[in-house]
DRENVEXTOR-448374 format. One record per residue: x negated, y negated, z of N, C-alpha, C, CB in turn; residue in three letters. Coordinates in steps of 0.2 Angstrom, whole numbers, plus 5000, padded with zeros to 4 digits. Last residue first. Glycine has a CB too. Layout:
N
XYZXYZXYZXYZALA...
END
This chain:
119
532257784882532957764878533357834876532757724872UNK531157834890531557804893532357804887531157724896UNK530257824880530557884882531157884889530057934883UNK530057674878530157744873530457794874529557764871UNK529257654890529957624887530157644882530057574885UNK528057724887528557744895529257724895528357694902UNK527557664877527557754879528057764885526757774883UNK527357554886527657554878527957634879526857544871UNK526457614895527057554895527557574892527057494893UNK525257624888525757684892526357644893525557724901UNK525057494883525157554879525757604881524457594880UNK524757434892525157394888525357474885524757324882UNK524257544907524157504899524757474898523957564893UNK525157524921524857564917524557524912525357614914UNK525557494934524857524933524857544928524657564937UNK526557414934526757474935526057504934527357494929UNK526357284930526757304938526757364939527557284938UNK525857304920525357264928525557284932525357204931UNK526657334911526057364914525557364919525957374913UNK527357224913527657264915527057334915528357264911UNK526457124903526457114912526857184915527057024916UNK526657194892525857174895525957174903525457094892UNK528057174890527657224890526957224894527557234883UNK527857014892528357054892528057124897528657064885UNK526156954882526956964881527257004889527157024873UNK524756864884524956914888525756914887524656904896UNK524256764880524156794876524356874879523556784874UNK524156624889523556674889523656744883523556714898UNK525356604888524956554887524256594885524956514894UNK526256704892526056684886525556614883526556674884UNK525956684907525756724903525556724897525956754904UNK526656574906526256574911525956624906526456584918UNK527856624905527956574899527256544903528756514896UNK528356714914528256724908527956694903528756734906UNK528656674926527756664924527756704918526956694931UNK530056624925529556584924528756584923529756544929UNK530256764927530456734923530256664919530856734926UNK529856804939529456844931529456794927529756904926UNK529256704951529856734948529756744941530356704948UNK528156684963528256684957528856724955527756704954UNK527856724976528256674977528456674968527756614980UNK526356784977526456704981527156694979525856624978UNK526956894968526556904976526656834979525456924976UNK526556844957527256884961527356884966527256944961UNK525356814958525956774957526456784958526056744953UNK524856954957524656884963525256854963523956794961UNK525156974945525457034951525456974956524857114954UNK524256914937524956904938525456914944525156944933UNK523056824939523456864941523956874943523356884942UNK522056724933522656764928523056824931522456804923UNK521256664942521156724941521656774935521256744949UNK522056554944521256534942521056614938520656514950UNK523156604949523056554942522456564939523056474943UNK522556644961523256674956523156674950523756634955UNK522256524968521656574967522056604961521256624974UNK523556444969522856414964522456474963522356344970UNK524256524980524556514968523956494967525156424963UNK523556504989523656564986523856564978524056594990UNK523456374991522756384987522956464985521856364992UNK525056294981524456304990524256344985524756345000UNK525256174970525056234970524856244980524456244963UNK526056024968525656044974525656144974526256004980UNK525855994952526356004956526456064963526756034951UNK524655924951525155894952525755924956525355874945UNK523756034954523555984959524355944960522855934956UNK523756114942523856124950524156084956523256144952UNK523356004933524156024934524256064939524456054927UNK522256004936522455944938523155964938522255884933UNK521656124935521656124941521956034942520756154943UNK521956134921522256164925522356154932522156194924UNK521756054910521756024915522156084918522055954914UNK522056114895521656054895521356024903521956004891UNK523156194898522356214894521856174896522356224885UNK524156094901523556124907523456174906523756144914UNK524256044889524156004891523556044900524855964891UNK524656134880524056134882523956074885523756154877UNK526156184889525556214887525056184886525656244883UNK526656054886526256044893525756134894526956014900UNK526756064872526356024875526356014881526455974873UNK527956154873527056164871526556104872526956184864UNK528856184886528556114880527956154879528356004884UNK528756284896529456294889529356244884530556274892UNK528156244906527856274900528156284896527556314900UNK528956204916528656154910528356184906528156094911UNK529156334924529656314920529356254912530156284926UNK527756314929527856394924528656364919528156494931UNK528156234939527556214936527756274928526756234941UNK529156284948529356214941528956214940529556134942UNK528456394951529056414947529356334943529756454952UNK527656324960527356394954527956394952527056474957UNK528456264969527856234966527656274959527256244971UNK529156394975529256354970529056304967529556344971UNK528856494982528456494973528956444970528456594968UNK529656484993528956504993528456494986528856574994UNK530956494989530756444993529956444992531056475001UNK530956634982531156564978530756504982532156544978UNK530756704996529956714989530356644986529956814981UNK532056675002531156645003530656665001530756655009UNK532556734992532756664993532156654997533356634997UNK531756854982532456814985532256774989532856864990UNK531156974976531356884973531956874976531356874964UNK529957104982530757074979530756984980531457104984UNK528957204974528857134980529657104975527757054979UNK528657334975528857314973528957244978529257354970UNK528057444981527757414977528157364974527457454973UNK529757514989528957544987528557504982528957614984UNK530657424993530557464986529757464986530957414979UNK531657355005531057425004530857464998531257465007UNK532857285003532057265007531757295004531857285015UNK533957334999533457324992532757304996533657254987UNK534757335006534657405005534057395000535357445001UNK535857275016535257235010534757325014534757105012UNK537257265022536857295021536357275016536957335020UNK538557185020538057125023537457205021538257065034UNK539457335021539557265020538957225020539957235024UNK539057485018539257445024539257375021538757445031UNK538457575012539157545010539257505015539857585009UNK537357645018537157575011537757565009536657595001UNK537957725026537557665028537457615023536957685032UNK
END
């Protein structure tokens, strides 16, 4: 059955919230907002004004509570692509590692610990 052609085998991954065209469609507000953060100056520009830089690039109030709250997983959740709340995160002092123990319930630590014996 998973060789069949057109099959999408990837719906169903236990915890895992998949990034496909209606999560892109859905977090795209949130994903050109996460993209400007590659300028450090619009880093602190929405240090200085978050709820203005919400506002500009029409956040709905699921991204907005997200944000407000640093959470990541959320953002995943509304629509966000890692990729772009990477540089979201680092804003806050949160690397790579830090969020992949979000995703995964563990510490930065066990993470670490987990990617280690993984190799």
């Amino acid at each position: 059955m998973h060789d069949m052609p057109g099959y999408d085998y990837h719906i169903d991954i236990p915890g895992t919230t998949i990034f496909d065209g209606k999560m892109a469609m859905k977090g795209y507000a949130l994903n050109k907002m996460c993209y400007d953060f590659n300028k450090a100056e619009n880093r602190e520009s929405f240090r200085a004004d978050e709820e203005g830089w919400m506002e500009k690039y029409g956040l709905n109030d699921e991204q907005k509570t997200a944000v407000r709250e640093r959470n990541v997983l959320g953002l995943i959740a509304a629509g966000g692509n890692i990729y772009y709340l990477a540089k979201f995160a680092g804003i806050f002092g949160l690397g790579v590692q830090d969020v992949g123990g979000l995703q995964t319930g563990k510490t930065t630590e066990e993470f670490k610990e987990y990617l280690a014996s993984q190799a």
